[in-house]
C-alpha positions as CSV (number, residue, x, y, z in Angstrom):
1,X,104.3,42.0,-4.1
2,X,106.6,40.8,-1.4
3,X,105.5,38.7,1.5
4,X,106.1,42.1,4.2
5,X,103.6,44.1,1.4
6,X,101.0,42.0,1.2
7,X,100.6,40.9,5.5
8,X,100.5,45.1,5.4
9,X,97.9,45.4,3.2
10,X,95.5,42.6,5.0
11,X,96.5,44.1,8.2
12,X,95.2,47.3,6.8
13,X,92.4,45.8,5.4
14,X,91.5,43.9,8.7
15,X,92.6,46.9,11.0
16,X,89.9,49.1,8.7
17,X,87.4,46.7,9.2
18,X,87.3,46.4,13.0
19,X,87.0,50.0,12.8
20,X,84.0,49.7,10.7
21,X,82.8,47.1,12.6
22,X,83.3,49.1,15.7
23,X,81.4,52.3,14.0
24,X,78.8,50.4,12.4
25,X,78.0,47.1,14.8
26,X,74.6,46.9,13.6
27,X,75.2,46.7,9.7
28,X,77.0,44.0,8.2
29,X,78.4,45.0,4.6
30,X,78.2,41.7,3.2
31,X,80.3,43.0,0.4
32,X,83.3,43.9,2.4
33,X,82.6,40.7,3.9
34,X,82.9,38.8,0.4
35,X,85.7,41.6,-0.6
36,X,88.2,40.0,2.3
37,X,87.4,36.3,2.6
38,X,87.6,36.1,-1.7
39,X,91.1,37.8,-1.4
40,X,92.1,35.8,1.4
């Protein structure tokens, strides 16, 4: 992957996830949680 694919795939990633955050402020998916910082 080039550098300009993978900063658009964490944006997606991190753009999704303040959605679901925003949706769902009172359940934290610890998975997601482990899915994003593990492929940071």
């Amino acid at each position: 992957m080039s550098l300009n694919d993978e900063f658009a795939f964490y944006f997606t990633i991190l753009n999704q996830y303040r959605w679901y955050l925003n949706n769902h402020i009172n359940t934290i998916d610890l998975r997601s949680l482990f899915f994003i910082f593990h492929h940071l």
